[in-house]
N, C-alpha and C positions, 0 to 999 in steps of 0.2 A: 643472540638474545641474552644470554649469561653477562654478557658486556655492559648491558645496558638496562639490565631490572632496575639496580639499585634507584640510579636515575630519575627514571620514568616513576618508582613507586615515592621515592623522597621528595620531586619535583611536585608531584599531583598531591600529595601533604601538604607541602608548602604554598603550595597557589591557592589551597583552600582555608587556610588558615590564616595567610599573611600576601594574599594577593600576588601582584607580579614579582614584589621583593622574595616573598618565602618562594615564591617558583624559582629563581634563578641561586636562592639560599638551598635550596632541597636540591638541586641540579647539582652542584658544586658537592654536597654532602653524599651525595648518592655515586658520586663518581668517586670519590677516596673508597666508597664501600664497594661497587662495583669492581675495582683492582684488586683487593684484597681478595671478595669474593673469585676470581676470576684465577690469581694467582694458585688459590686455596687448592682449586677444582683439577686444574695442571696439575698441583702438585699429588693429587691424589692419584691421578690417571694410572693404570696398567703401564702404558708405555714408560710413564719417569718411573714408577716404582721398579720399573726390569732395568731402567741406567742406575740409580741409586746404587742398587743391587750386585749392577757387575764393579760400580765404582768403588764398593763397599769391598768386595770379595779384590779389586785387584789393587787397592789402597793397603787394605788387613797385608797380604802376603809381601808387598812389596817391606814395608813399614818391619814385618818380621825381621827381612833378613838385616835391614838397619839395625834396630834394635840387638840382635843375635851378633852382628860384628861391632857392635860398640868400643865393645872391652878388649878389640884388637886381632880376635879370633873368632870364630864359631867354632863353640866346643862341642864335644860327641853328643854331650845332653841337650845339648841346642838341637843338632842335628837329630838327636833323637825323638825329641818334642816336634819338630815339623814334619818327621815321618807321621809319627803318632796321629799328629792332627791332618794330613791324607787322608790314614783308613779311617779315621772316626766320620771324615766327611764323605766319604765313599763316593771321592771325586772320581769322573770318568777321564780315560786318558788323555782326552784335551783338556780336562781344567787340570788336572793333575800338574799336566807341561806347562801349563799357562802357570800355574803357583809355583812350581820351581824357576819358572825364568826371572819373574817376578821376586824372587827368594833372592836370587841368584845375583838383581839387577839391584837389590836395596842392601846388599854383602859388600859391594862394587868399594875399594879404596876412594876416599875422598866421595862417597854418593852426597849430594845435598837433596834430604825431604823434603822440604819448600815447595817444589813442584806439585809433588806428589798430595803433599794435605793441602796445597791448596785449590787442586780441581776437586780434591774429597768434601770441602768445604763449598767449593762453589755447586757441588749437587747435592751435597746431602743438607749442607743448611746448618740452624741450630737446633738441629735433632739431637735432644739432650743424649734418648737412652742409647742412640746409636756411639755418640762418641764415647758413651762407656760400655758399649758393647765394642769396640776397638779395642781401647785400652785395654778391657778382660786378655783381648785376647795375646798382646804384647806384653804385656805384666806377665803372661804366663808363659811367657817367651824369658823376658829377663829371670824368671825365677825356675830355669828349668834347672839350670845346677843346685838350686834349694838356697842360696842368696840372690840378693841385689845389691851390684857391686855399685860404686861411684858413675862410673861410664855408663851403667846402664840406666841409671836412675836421671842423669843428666840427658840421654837420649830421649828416656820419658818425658821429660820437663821440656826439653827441649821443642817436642811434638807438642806437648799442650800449650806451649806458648804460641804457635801457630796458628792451635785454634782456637783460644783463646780464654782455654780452660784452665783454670786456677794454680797451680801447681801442690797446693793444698788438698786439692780434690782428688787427684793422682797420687798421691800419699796413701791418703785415706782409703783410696781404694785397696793400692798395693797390699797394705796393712788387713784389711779385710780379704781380701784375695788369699794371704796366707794362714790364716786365719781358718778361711774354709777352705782350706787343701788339708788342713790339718785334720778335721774335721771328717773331708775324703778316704783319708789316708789310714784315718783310725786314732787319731786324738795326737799327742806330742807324747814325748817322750819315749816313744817306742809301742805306740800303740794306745787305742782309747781308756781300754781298759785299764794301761798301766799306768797311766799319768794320775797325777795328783789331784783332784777335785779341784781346787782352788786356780789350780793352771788350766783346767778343762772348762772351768764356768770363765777366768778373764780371756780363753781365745772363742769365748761362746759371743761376750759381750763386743770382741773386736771384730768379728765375724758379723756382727750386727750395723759395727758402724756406729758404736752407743758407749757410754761410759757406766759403771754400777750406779755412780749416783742420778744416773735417769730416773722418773719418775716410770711408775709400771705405763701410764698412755704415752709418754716418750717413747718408750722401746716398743708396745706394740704399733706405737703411728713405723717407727722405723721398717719394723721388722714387715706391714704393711704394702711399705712405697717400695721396698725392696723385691717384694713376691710379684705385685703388681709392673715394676720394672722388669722382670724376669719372665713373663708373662708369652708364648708365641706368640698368639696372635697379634699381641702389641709388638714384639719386634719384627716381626712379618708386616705386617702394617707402618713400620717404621723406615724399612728397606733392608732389613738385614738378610741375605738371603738363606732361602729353606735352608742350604744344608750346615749353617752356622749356627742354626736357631736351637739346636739340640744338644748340641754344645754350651751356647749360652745357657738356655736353660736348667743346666743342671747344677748352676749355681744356688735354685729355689731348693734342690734336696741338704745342700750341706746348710743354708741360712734358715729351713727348717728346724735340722737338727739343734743348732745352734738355738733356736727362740727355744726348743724344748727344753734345754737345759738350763736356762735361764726361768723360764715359768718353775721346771721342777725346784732350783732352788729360792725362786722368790714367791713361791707360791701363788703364782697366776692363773686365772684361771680362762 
């Protein structure tokens, strides 16, 4: 029935208004909309939301250990960062094994990604916040030794060009990624406290994704679409699965901090 509303209801418009022509004009208009609607309905289902899901979780880990051998080695902080991110996901022993092999198989001498983004793409689609809920998670892979070296930032670019994300955008983020680790971590320079105002409000604003000369509804539309992307239930609805989603989320406590410190010194209110 889902197949055929569109149809039947743009078909019965158009024979009433424009005779046999609008009936076969409304039939024609109804079936572009009946696909799309049809498609839509799929793509909401339970069942593709749980392929998405495992596509999402065994894309993310394969893509790590790429990203992680870029620069020729996986270093201990690498290796320490994908423990890390285990116990935070409090994978059970089969997904555990399934992300080390995974880890394991995109480490591999000479691996090519292509494969890999592109059955990610061919399920996930262009689901904006997913593919920057990827990225979160490989930026924070390249940046577990506290730089991004050439090789990794080239493996970055690389993946976006596959899917056919800007490599502008994967900057931006990176830059914001660091931004709000700093933020994490307790400000720059050795802590929030110690750092100099002036370096804590410009990783406030890069953390934001915004420049100071933004207008004050610039940075709060930013600061916005940011909380709103970050959001569970949006990325649960998007396909990223439960045990990622807590993780990602906890980008909204440091892009929080960040808009506060920006309101306190530009007096927003």
């Amino acid at each position: 029935m889902n197949k055929i509303a569109g149809k039947m209801i743009a078909g019965l418009i158009g024979f009433l208004t424009l005779g046999i022509v609008g009936l076969l004009f409304g039939i024609a208009i109804g079936h572009a909309f009946d696909r799309g609607l049809w498609q839509a309905l799929q793509a909401a289902s339970p069942e593709n939301l749980a392929r998405i899901q495992k596509q999402f979780f065994d894309t993310t880990f394969t893509l790590l250990g790429y990203v992680a051998k870029s620069d020729g080695r996986v270093s201990e902080a690498e290796i320490a960062q994908a423990e890390a991110l285990f116990r935070q996901l409090r994978l059970t022993p089969s997904q555990r094994q399934s992300a080390i092999q995974r880890f394991q198989s995109g480490a591999e001498p000479g691996f090519d990604p292509g494969a890999t983004v592109q059955a990610f793409a061919t399920r996930v689609g262009s689901r904006r916040q997913v593919h920057q809920t990827l990225f979160a998670f490989l930026a924070s892979m390249a940046l577990a030794d506290g730089e991004l070296d050439t090789n990794e930032r080239n493996a970055l670019h690389h993946i976006a060009g596959l899917l056919g994300v800007p490599t502008q955008e994967v900057d931006r983020l990176v830059a914001m990624l660091m931004a709000q680790a700093r933020f994490h971590s307790g400000g720059t320079g050795g802590g929030m406290g110690g750092a100099p105002p002036r370096d804590r409000l410009a990783d406030a604003y890069q953390a934001l994704g915004v420049n100071a000369s933004d207008t004050d509804d610039a940075i709060k539309k930013s600061y916005r679409r940011l909380m709103s992307e970050n959001h569970p239930d949006k990325l649960i609805a998007k396909g990223v699965p439960d045990e990622m989603v807590k993780l990602a989320t906890e980008r909204s406590q440091e892009i929080s901090t960040a808009y506060d410190v920006i309101k306190a010194a530009r007096g927003i209110r």
